[in-house]
Backbone as a printed PyTorch tensor [residue, N CA C, xyz], in Angstrom:
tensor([[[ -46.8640, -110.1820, -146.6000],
         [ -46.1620, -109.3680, -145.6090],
         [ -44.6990, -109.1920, -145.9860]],

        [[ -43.7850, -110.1960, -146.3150],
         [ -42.7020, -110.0640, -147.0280],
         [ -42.5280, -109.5380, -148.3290]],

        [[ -43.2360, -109.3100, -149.3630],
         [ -43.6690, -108.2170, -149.8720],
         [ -43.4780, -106.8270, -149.3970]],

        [[ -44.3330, -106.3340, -148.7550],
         [ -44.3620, -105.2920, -147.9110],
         [ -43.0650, -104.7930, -147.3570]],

        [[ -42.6900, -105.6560, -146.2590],
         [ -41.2900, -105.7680, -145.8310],
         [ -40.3800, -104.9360, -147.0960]],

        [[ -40.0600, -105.9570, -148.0700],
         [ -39.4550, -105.2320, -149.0690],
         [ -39.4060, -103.9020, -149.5930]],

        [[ -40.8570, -103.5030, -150.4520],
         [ -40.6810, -102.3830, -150.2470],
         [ -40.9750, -101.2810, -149.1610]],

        [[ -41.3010, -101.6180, -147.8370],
         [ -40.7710, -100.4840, -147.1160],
         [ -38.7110,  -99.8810, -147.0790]],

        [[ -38.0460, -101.5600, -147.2260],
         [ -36.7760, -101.3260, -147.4650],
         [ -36.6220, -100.4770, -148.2920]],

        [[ -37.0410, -100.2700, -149.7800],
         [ -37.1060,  -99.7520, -150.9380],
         [ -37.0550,  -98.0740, -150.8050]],

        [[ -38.6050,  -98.0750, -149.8610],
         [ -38.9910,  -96.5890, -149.3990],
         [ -38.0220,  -95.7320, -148.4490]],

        [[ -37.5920,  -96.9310, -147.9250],
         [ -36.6180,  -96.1780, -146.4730],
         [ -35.2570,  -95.8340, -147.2630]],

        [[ -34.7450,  -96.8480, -147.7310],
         [ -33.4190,  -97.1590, -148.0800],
         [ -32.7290,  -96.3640, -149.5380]],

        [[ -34.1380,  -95.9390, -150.7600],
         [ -33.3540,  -96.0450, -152.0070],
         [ -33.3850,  -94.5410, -152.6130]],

        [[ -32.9020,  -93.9530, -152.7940],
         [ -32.5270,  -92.2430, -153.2340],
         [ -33.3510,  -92.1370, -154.5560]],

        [[ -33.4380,  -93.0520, -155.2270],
         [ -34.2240,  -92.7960, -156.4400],
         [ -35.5380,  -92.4530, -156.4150]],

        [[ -36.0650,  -91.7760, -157.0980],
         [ -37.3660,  -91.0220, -156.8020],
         [ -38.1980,  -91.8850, -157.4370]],

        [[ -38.3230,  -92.1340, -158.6420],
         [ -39.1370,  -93.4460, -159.4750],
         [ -39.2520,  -94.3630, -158.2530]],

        [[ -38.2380,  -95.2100, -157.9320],
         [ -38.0470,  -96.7440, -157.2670],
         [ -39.4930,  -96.3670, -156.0830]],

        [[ -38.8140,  -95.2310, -155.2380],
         [ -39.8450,  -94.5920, -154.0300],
         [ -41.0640,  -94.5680, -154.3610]],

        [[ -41.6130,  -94.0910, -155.4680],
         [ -42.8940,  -93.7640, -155.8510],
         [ -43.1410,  -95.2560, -156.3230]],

        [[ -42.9050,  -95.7970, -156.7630],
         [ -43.4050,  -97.4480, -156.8940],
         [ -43.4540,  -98.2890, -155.8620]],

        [[ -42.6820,  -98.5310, -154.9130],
         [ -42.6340,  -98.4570, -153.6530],
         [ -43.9830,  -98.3890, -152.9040]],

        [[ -44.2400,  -97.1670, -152.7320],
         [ -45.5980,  -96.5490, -152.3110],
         [ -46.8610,  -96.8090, -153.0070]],

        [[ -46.8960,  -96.8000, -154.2700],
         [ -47.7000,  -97.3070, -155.4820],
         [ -48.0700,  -99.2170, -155.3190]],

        [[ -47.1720,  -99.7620, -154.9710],
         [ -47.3890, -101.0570, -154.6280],
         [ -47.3940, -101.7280, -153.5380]],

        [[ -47.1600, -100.5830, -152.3890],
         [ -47.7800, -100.8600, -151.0380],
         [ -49.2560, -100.7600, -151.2020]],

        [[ -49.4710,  -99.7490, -151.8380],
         [ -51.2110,  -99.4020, -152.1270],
         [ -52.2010, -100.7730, -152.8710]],

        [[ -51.1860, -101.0260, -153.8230],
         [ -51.7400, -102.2570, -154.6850],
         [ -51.8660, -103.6610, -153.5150]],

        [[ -51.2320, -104.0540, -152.4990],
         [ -51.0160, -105.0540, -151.6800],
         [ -52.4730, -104.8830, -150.5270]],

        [[ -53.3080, -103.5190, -150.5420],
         [ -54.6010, -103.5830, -150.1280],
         [ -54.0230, -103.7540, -148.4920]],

        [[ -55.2960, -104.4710, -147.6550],
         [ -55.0590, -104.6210, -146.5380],
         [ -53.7210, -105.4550, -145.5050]],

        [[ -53.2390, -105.8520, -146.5620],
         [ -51.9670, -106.8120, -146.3870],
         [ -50.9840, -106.3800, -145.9350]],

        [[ -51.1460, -104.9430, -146.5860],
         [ -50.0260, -103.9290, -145.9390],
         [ -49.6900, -103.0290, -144.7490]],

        [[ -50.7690, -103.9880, -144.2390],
         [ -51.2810, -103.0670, -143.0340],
         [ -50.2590, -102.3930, -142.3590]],

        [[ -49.1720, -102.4750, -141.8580],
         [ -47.7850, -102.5730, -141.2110],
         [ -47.1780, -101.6820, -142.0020]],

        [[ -47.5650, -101.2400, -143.3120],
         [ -46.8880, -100.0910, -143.5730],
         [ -47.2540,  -98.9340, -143.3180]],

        [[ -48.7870,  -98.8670, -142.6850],
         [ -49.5760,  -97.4770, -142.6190],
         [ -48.1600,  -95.9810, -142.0260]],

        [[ -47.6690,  -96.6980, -140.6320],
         [ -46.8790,  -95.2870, -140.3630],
         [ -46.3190,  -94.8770, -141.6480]],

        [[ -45.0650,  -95.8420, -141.9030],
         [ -44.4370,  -95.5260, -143.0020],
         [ -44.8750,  -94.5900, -144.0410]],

        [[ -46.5070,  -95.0260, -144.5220],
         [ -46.5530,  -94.0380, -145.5130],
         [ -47.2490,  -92.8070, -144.8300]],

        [[ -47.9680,  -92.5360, -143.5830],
         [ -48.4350,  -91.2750, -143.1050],
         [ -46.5310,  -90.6920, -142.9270]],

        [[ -45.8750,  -91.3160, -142.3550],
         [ -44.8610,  -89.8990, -142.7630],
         [ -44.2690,  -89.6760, -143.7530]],

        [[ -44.6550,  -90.5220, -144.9560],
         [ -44.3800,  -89.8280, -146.3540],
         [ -45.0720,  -88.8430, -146.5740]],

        [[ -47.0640,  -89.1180, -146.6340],
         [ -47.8430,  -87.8380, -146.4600],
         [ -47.7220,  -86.6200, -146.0380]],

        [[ -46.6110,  -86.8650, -144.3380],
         [ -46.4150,  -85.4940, -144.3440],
         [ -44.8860,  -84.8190, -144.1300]],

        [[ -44.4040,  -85.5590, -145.6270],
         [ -43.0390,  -84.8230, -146.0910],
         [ -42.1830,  -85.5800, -145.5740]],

        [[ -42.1200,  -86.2640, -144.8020],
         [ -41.2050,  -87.3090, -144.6660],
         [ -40.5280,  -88.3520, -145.4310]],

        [[ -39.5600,  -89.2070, -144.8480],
         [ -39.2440,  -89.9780, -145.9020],
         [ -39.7540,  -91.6340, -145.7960]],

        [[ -40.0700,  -91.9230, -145.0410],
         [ -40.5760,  -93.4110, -144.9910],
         [ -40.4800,  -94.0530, -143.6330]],

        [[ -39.7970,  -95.2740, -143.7060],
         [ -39.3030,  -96.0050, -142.5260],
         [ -37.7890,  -97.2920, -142.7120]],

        [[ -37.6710,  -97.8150, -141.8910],
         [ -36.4040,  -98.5850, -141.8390],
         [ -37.7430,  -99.7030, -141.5950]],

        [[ -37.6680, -100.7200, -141.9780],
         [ -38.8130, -102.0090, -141.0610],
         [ -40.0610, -101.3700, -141.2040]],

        [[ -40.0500, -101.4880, -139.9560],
         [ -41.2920, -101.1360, -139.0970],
         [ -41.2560,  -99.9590, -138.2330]],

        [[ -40.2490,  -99.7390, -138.4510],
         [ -40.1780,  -98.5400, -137.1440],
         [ -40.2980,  -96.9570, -138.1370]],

        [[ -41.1060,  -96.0310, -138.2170],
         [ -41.2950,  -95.0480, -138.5060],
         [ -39.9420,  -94.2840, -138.2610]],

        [[ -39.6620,  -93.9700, -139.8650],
         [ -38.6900,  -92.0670, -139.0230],
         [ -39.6930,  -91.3830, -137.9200]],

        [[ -39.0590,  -90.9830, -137.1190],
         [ -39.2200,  -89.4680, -136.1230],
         [ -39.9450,  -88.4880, -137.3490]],

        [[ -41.5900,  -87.9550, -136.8140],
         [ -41.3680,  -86.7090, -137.8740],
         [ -41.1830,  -85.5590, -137.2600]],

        [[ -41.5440,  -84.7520, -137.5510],
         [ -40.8940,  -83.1120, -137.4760],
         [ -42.3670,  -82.8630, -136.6130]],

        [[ -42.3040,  -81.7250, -135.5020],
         [ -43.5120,  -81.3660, -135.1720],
         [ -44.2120,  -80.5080, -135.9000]],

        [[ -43.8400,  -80.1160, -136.7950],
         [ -44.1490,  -78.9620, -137.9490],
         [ -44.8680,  -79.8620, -139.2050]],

        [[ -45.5340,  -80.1890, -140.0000],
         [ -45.9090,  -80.6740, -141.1170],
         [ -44.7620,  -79.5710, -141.9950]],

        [[ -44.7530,  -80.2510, -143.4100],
         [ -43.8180,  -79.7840, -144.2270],
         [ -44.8970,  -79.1700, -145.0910]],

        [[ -44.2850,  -77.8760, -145.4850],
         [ -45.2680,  -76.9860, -146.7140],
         [ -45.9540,  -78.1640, -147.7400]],

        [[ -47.1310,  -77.6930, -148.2420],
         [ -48.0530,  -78.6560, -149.2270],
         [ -46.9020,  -78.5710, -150.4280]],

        [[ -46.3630,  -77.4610, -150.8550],
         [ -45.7620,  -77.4440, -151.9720],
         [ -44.6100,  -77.8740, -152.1360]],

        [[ -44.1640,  -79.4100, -151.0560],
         [ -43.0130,  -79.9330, -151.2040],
         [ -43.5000,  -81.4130, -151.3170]],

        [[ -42.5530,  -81.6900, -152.4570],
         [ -43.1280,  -83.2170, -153.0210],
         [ -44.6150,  -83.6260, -152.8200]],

        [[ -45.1580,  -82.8250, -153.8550],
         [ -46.9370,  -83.3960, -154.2790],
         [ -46.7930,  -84.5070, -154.5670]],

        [[ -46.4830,  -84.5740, -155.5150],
         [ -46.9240,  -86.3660, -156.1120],
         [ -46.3170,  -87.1860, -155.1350]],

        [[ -45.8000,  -87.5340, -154.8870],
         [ -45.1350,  -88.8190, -153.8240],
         [ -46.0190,  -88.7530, -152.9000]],

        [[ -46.3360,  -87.4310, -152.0670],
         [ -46.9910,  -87.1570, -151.0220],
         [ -48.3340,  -87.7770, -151.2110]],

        [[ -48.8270,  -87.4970, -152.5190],
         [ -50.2840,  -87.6660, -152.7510],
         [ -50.3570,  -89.2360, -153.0070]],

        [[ -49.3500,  -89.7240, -153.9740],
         [ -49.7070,  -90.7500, -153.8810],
         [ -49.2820,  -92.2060, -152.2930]],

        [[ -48.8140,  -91.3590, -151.7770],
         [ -48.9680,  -91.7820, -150.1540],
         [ -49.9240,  -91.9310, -149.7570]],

        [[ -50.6760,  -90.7840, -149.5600],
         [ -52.2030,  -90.3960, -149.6070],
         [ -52.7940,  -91.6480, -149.6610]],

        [[ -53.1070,  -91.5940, -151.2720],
         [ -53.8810,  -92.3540, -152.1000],
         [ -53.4370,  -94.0460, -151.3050]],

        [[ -52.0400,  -94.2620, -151.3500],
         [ -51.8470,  -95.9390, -151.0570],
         [ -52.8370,  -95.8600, -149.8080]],

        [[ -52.8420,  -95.1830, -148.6450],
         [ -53.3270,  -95.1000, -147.5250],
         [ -54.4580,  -95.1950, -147.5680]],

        [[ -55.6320,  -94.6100, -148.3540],
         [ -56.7540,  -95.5910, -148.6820],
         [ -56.7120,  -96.7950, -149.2960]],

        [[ -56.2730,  -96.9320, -150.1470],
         [ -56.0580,  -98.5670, -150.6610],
         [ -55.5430,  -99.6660, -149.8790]],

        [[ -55.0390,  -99.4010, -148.4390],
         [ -54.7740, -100.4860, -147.8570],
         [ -55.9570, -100.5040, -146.7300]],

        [[ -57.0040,  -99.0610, -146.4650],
         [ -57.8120,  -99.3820, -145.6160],
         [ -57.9850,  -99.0960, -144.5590]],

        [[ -56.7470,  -98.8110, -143.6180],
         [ -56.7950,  -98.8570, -142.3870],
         [ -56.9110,  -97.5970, -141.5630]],

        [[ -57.9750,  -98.0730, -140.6720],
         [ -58.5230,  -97.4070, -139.6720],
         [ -57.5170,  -96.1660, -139.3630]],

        [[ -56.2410,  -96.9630, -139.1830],
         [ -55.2840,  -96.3570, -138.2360],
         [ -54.6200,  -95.0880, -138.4950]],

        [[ -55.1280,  -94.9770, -140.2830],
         [ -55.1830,  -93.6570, -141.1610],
         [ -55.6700,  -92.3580, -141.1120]],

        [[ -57.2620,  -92.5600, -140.3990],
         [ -58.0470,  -91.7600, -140.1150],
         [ -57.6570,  -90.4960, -139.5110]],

        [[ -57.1920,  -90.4520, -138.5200],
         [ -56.4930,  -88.8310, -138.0840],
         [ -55.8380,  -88.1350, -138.6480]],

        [[ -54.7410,  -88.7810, -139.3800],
         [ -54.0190,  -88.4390, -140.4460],
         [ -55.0950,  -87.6580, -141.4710]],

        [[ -55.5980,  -88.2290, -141.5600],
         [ -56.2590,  -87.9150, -143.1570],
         [ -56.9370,  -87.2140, -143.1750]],

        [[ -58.3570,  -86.7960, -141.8890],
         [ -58.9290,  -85.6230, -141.6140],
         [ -57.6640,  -84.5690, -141.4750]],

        [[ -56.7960,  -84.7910, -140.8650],
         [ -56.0390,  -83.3110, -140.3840],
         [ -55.6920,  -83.2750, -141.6660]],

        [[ -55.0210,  -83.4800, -142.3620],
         [ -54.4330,  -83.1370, -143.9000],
         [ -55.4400,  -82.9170, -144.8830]],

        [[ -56.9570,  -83.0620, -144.5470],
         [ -58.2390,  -82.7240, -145.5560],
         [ -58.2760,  -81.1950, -145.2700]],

        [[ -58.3970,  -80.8120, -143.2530],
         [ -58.7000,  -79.8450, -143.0800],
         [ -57.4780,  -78.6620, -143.2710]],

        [[ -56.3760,  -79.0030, -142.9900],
         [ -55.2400,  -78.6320, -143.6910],
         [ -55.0520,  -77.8530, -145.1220]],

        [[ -55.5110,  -78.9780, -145.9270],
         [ -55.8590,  -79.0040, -147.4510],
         [ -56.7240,  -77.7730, -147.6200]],

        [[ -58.0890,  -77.5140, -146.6900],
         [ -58.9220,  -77.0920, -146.9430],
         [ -58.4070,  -75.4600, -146.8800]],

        [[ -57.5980,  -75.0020, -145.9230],
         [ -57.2870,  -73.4450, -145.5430],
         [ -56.4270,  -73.7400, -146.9120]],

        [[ -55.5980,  -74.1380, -147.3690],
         [ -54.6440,  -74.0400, -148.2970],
         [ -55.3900,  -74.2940, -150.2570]],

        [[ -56.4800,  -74.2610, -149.8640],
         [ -57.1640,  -74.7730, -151.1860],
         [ -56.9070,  -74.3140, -152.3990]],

        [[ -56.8430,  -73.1450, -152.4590],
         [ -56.6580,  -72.0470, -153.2880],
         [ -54.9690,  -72.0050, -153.8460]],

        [[ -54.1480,  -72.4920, -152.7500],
         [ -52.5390,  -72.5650, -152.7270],
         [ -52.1790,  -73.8690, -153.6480]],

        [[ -51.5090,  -74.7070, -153.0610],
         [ -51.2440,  -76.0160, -153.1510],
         [ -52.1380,  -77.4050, -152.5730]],

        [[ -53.0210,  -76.8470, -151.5010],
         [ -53.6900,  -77.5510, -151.4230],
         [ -54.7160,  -78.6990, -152.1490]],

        [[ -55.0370,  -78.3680, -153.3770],
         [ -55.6850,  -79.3610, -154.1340],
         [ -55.9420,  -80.8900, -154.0250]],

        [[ -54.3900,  -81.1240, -154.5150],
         [ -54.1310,  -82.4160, -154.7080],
         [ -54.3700,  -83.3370, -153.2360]],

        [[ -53.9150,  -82.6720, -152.4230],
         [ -54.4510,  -83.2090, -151.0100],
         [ -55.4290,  -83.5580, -150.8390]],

        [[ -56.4550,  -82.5740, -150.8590],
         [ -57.4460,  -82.6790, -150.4400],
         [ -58.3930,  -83.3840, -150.8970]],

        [[ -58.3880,  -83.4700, -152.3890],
         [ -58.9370,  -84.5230, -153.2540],
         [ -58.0960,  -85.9520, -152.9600]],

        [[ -56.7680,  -86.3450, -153.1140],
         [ -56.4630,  -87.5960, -152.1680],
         [ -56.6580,  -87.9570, -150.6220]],

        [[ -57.2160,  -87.3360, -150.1430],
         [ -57.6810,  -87.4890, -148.2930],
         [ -58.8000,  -87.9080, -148.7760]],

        [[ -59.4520,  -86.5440, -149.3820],
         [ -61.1880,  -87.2710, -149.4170],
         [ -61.5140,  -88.5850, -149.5880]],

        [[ -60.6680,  -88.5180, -151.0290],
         [ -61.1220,  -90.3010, -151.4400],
         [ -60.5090,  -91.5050, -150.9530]],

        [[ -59.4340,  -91.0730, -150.2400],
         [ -58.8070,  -92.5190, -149.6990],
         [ -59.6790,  -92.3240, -148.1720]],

        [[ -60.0180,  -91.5990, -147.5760],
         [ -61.7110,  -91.7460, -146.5440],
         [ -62.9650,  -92.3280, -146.6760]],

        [[ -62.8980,  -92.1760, -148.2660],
         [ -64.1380,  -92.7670, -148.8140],
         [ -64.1600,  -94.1490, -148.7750]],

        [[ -62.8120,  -94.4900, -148.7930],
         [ -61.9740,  -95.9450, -149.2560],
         [ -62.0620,  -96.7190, -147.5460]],

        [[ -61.8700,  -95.9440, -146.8050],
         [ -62.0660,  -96.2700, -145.6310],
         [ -63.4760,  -96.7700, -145.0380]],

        [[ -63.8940,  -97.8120, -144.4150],
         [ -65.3970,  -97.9020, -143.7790],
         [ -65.3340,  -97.2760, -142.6370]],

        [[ -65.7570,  -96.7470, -142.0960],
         [ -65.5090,  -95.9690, -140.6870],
         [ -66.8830,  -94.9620, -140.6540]],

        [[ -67.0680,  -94.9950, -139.5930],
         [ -68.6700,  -94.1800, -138.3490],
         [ -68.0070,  -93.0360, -137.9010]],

        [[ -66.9320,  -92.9710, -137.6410],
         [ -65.8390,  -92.1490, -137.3580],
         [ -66.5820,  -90.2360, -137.4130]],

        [[ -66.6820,  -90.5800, -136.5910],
         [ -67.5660,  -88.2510, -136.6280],
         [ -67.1250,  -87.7730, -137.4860]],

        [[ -65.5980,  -87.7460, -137.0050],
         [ -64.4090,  -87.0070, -137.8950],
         [ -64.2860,  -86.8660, -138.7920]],

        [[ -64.7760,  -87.8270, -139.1300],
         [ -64.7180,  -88.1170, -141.1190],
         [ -65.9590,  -87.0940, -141.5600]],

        [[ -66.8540,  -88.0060, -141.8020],
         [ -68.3940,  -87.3790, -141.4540],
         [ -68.6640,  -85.7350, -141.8920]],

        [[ -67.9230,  -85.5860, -140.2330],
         [ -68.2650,  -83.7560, -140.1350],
         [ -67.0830,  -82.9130, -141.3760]],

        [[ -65.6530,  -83.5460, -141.2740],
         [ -64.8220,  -82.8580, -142.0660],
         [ -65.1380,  -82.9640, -144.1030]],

        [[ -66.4260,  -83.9300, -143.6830],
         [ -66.7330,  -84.2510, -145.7790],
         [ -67.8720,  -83.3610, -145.4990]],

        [[ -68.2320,  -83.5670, -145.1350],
         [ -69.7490,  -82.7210, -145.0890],
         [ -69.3140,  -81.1150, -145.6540]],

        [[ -68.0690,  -80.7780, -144.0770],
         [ -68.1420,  -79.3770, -144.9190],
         [ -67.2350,  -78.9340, -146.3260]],

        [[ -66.6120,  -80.2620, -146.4010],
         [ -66.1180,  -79.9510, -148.0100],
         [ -67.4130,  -79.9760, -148.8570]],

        [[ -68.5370,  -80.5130, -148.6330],
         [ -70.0300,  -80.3580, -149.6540],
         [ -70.1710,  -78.7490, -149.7930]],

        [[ -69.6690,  -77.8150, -148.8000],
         [ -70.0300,  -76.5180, -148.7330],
         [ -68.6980,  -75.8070, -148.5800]],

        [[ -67.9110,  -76.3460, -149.4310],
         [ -67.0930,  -75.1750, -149.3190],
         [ -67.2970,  -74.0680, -150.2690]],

        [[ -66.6530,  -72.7400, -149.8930],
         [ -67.1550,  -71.5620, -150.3400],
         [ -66.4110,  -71.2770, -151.2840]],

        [[ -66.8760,  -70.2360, -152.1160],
         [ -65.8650,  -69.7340, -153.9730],
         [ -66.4500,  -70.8530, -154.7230]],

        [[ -65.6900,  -69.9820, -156.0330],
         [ -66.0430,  -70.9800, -156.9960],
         [ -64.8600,  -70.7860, -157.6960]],

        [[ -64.8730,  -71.8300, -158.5900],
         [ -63.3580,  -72.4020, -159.7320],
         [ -63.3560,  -73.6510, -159.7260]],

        [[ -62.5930,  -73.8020, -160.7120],
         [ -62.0660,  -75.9210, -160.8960],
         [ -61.8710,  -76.1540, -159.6110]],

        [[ -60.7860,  -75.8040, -158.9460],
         [ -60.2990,  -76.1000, -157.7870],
         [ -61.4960,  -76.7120, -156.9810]],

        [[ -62.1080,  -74.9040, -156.3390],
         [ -63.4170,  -75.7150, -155.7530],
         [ -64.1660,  -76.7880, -156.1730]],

        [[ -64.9160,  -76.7550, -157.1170],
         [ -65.9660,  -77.8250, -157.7070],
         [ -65.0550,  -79.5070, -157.4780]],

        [[ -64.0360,  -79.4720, -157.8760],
         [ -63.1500,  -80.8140, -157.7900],
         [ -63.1390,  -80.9810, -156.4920]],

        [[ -62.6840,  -80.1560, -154.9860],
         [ -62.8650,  -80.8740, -153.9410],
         [ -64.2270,  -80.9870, -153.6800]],

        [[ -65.0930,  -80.2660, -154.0860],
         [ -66.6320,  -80.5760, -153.6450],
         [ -67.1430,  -82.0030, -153.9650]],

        [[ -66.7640,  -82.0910, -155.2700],
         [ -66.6800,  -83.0080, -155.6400],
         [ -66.5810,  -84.5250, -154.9710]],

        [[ -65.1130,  -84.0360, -155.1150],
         [ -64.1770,  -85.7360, -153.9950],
         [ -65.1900,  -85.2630, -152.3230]],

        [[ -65.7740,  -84.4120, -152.0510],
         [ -65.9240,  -85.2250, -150.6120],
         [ -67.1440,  -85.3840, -150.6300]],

        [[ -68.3760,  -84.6730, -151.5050],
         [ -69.7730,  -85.6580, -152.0170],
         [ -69.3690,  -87.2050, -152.5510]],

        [[ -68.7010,  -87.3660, -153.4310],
         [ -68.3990,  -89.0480, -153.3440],
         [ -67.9950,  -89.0770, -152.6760]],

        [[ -66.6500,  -89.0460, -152.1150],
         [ -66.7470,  -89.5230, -150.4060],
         [ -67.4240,  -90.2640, -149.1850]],

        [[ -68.5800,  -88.9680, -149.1370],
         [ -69.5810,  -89.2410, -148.1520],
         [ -70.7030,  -90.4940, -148.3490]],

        [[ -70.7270,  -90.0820, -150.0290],
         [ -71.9220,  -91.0500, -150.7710],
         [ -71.0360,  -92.3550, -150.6520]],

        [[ -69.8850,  -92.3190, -150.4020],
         [ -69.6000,  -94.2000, -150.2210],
         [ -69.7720,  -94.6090, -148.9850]],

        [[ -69.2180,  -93.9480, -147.8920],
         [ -69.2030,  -94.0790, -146.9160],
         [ -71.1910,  -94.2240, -145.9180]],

        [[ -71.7400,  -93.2440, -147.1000],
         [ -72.9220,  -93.6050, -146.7910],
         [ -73.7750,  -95.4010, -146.8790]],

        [[ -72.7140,  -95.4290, -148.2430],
         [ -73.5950,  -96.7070, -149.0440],
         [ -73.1020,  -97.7830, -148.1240]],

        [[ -72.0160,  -97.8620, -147.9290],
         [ -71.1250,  -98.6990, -147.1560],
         [ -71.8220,  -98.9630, -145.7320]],

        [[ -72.5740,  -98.2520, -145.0370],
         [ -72.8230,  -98.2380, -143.6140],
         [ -74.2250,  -98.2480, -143.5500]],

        [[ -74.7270,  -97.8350, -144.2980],
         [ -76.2010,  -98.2980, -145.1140],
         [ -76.5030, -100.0010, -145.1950]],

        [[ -75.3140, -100.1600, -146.0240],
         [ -75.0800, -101.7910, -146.5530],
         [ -74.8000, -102.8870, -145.3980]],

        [[ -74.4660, -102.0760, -144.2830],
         [ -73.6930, -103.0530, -143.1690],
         [ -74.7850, -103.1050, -142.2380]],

        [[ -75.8510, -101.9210, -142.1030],
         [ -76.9190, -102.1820, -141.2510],
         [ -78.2790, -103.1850, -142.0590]],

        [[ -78.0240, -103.1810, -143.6200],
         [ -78.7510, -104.2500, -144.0600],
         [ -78.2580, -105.7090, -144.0690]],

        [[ -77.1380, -105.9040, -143.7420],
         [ -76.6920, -106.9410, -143.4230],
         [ -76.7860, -107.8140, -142.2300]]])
């Protein structure tokens, strides 16, 4: 947890863009431990800058365009499955389905980091569920497409195996 602590300081506090992205990168690596950072990094996800502690910046009622800070954003994303938590879930459908009108735009990278940090998630959750399913059918074709089709068939297939596995248990 003091770990954590730290770099949320890091995230909140340090102008350097590297330091930030490691930051976030090793909140992700700290798994469920980090639990306490989840706000922090959902308002990095959506364009924000982090937190002080524990206490979340204020975000904007507006989400920030996809095409501002991808990588940081994504790998926000991404930590946010790697630590697990439940508390992710809304976040992460709205920014899949988000992702999804914008697919063709900037959307990509999103949408392929939502999917799989959902997948990363155990959760019964509808939400999840119904919003992978219809990435199995999304419409057009290109890289683009096939790659989110992709991330939300694995997706689903973990989340299947996972809840499969827990009723054989």
């Amino acid at each position: 947890e003091q770990a954590a602590d730290k770099l949320l300081a890091v995230l909140a506090e340090d102008v350097s863009y590297k330091n930030r992205v490691e930051a976030i990168k090793s909140l992700g690596q700290l798994g469920p431990s980090a639990a306490h950072a989840v706000p922090a990094l959902q308002g990095v996800a959506l364009g924000g800058r982090g937190s002080q502690g524990t206490a979340p910046f204020l975000l904007t009622r507006r989400m920030q365009p996809f095409k501002v800070n991808v990588l940081i954003r994504s790998d926000a994303i991404e930590s946010l499955g790697r630590i697990g938590s439940e508390e992710a879930i809304p976040l992460l459908v709205t920014l899949l389905l988000k992702a999804e009108q914008e697919l063709a735009a900037d959307g990509l990278p999103y949408y392929v980091q939502s999917a799989k940090a959902l997948g990363r998630i155990v959760s019964d959750d509808p939400r999840v569920v119904a919003s992978l399913s219809r990435g199995r059918r999304l419409r057009g074709t290109g890289p683009a497409i096939e790659k989110a089709r992709l991330a939300a068939d694995t997706a689903l297939r973990q989340i299947e195996s996972r809840n499969k596995q827990k009723m054989e248990d």
